[in-house]
N, C-alpha and C positions, 0 to 999 in steps of 0.2 A: 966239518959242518957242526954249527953250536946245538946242542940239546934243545927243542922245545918245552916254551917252556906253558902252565895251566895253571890259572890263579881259582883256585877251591875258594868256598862259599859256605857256609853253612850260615844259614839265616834265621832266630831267634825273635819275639815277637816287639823284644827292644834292644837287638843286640846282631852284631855279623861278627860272625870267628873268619875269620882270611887266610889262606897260607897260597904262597907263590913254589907252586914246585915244579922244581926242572927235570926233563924225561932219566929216568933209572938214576933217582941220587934219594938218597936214603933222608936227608935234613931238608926242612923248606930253604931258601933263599932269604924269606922275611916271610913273618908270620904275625897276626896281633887278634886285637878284637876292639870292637867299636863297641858300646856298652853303654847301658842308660838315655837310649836312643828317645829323642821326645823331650825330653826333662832338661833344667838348666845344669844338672849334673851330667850329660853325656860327654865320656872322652874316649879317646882314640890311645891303646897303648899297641905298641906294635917292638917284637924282636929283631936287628938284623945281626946276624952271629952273633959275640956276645953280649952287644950294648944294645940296653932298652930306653926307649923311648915311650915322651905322654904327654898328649898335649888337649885344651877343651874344646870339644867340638857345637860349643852354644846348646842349641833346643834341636841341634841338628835330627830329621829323621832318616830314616833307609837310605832315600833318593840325595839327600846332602852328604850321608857317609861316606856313599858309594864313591862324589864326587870327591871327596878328600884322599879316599884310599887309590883312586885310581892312577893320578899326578905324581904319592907316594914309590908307588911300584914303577913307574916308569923311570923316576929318580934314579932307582936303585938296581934297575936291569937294562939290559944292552939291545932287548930285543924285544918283539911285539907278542902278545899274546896269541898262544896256536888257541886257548877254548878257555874257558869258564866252566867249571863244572861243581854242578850246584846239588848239594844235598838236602833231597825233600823225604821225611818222612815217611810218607801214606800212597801207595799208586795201584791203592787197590789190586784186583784183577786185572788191569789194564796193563802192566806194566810186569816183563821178564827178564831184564835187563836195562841197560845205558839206551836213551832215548835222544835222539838232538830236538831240543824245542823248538816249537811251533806252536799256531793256534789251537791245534787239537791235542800238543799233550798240554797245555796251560789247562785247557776247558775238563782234562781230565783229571788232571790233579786239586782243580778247584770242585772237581764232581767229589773225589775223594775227601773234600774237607771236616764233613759231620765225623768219618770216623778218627780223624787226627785234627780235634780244633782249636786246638792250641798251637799244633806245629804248623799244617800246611796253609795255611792264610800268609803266617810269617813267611814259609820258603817263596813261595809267589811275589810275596813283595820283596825279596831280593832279588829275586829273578826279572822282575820288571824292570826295575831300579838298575840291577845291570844292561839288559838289554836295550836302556834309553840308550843309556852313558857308554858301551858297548856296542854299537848296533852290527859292526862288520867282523867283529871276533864270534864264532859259532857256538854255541850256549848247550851243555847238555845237562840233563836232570839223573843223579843217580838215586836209585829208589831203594829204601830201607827194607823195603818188604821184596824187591826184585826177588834176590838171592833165594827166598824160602817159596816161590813159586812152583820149583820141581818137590813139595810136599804132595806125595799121596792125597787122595781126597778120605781114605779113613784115617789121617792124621790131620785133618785140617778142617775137618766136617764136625761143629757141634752136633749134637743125638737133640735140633730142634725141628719144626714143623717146615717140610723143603722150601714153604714161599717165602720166607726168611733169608735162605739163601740165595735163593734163587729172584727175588723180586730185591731184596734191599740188601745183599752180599752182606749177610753175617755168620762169619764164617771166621777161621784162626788164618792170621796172618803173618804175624811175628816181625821183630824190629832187630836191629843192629846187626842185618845183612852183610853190609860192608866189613864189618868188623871181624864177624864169624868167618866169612871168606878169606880175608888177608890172614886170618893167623893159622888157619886152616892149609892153605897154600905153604905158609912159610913150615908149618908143621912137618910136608912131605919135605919140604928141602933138608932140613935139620935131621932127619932121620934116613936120607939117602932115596928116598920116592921119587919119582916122577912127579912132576910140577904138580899139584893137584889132585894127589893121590893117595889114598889110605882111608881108614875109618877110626873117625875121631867125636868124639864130647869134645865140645868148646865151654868155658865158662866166662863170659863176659860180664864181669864185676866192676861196677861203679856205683853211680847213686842211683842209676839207672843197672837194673841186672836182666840178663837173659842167659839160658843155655842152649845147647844147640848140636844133633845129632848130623853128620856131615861124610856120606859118603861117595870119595871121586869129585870131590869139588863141588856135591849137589846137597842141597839141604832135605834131611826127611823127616825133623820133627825139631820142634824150637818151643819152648819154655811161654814165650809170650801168644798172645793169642787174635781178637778183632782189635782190643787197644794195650799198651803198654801194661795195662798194669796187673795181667796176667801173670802167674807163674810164681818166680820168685820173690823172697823177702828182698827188699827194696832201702834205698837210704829214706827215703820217705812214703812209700810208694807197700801197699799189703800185701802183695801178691794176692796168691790163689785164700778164698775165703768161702766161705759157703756161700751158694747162691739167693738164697733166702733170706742173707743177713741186712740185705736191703729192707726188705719187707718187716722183718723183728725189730731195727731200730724205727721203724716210722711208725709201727703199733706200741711200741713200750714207750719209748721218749720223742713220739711225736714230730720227728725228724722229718725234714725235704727231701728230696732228691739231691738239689743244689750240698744240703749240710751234710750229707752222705756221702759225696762224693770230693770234697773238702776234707773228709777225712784217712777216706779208701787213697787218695792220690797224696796228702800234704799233712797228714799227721802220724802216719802207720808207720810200718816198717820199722827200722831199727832207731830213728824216734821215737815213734811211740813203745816200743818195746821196752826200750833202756830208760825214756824219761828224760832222755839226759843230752844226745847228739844224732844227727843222721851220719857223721862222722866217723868213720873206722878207725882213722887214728885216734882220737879222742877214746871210744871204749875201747881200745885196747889198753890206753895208759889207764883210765878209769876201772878195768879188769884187774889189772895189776893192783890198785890200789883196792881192792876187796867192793869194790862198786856194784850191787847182786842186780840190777839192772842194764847194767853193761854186759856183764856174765849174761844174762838170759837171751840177750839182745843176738849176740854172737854164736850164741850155743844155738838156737833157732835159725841165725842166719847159716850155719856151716848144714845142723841136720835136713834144711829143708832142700839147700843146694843139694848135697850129698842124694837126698831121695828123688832129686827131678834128675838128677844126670843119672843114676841106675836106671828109672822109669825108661829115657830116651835109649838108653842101649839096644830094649830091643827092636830100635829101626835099624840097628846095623845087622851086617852079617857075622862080623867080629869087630875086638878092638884092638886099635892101633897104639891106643893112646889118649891120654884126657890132655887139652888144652886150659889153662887157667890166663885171661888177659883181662885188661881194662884196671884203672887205677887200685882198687883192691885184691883184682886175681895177681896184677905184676909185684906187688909190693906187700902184703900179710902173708910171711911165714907162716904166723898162727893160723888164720882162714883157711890156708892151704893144708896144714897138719890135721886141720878138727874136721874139713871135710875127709878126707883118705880113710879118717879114723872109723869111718861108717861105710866106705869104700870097699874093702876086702873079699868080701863076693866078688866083686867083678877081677879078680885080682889084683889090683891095685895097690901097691906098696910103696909109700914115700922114706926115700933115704934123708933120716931127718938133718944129717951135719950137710947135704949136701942143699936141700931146702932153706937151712937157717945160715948157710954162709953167701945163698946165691946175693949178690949186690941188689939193691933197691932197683927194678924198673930195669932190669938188664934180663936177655933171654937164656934160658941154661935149661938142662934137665937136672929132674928131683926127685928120679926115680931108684929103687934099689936093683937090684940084679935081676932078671926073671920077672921083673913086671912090667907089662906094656907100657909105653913113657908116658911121663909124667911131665910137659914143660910148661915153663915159664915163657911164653910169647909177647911183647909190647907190641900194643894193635896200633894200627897206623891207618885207620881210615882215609886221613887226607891225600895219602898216598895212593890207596886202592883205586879214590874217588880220580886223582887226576892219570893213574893208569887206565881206568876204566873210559874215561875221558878219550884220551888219544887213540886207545884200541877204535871205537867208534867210529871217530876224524877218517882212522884208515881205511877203516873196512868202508865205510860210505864212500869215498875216494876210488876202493878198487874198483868198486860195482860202477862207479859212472863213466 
């Protein structure tokens, strides 16, 4: 009997990431992104093994990509699609795992959209868009925020006035669910656990960052909070700032809201910090070359990481281990040495030759003797999203 197989979605406000994966196989089938979606520059690049492919897709939007990608994928597979499984941001309260859509989780995640309005407008409209062009393959929604649902309510509860919470859910939610779970999981396996076992820091480093306390497969405390841009220093993105400094720039320089938050999301972070890149590669070579902006950028970015993953520890009851993933955690030796280097309370000790030889974006430990591990995990969301997919499929299957 051939594997089933779940074509992933992730859906961008003028772009679709794709990947076709088949049940328990580690690489997609064919993977791509549709890109500049609207405009006379949208095209279609897509991976199948090693040959890439690209071709233009007009002024195409969502509902024409969708039509393009889906003729692609039957090309190049033998068999019909078991699910679609579609990654949305924001599911609020409503949402503690894998959902199959319908009217009521659509109306939910479009309720969810003031606190993700950038993402979840976009995810809906791929999810329509599949659903025309799709109508008989079963559609499920994974939520960013599902995962950090088993958080405590004193770790998830701002110190603000209850009707807040309680009337317009403002409250910590935290994002890249998926992500902190898969590498979390793969964590116990690498260390000999039971699937889903151990207490673990995650650090999920990209241009987007979050971390993440994780004990027994459940989330109890996560870096990001009502929107993304909680927590930590960011490729573009401030993180954690005083609350007031809203209020200081609109009294001193007269500042909007609109300009304020233009700057908190798309000019901060190790941008604005360095002057120079939101690129990690970039200030490191710029490090190297005596850049004191790139140096400040990174020195900031490793101590403030460094102080959110100590802060989250104490949701655990011990530590197993720090997780480092996402395109910065997998690939900066440096990142990884300058955060540890603040680390040593919690006992933490990085084996440097075994850090600085691990290959680029490969998984390994980096730890020295006698210190709870230290690994290098490659997060694989797409993956989680079309396992978490089929678990669904089944479980709704037993029960009928």
């Amino acid at each position: 009997m051939s594997s089933r197989l779940v074509l992933v979605i992730n859906c961008g406000s003028s772009s679709i990431k794709f990947a076709v994966r088949e049940e328990d196989t580690s690489q997609p089938l064919l993977s791509g992104l549709a890109e500049r979606l609207g405009t006379p520059q949208a095209t279609l690049e897509w991976r199948l093994g090693d040959h890439k492919h690209e071709e233009p897709l007009g002024e195409a939007d969502h509902t024409q990509a969708m039509a393009r990608l889906l003729p692609l994928i039957g090309e190049h597979t033998s068999q019909p699609l078991a699910a679609v499984g579609h990654r949305v941001v924001h599911g609020g309260e409503h949402f503690t795992g894998a959902r199959l859509i319908d009217d009521e989780v659509i109306a939910a995640i479009d309720a969810s959209a003031p606190l993700a309005p950038l993402h979840n407008p976009a995810n809906l409209t791929g999810i329509r868009a599949a659903m025309e062009l799709l109508p008989d393959v079963q559609q499920v929604a994974i939520f960013d925020t599902a995962f950090h649902q088993s958080m405590p309510a004193h770790a998830y509860r701002y110190a603000l006035p209850d009707d807040l919470y309680a009337v317009h859910g403002v409250r910590r939610y935290g994002f890249h669910g998926t992500s902190h779970q898969y590498v979390t999981n793969q964590a116990s396996l690498l260390t000999g656990r039971q699937f889903g076992h151990g207490a673990w820091l995650s650090a999920h480093l990209g241009n987007g960052c979050s971390s993440c306390a994780v004990l027994d497969g459940k989330s109890l405390d996560t870096s990001m909070g009502l929107t993304p841009l909680e927590g930590l220093v960011m490729g573009t993105r401030s993180g954690d700032v005083d609350p007031n400094l809203h209020a200081h720039l609109a009294r001193t320089l007269g500042w909007d809201l609109p300009r304020i938050e233009q700057l908190l999301n798309r000019e901060s972070g190790l941008l604005g910090l360095s002057g120079l890149s939101n690129d990690m590669r970039q200030l490191e070579q710029a490090r190297e070359d005596g850049h004191h902006g790139a140096h400040l950028a990174i020195e900031v970015f490793c101590y403030r990481l460094a102080r959110s993953l100590a802060g989250l520890a104490v949701a655990l009851p011990r530590l197993d281990g720090l997780i480092f993933t996402g395109g910065i955690g997998e690939n900066s030796a440096l990142v990884r040495a300058l955060t540890l280097r603040h680390l040593a309370i919690l006992g933490l000790h990085i084996d440097p030759d075994a850090n600085s030889r691990l290959p680029r974006g490969q998984a390994g430990a980096v730890h020295r003797s006698g210190s709870p591990a230290i690994l290098v995990i490659p997060t694989d969301e797409e993956r989680q999203i079309a396992d978490e997919s089929l678990s669904l499929i089944d479980q709704l299957r037993n029960q009928s």
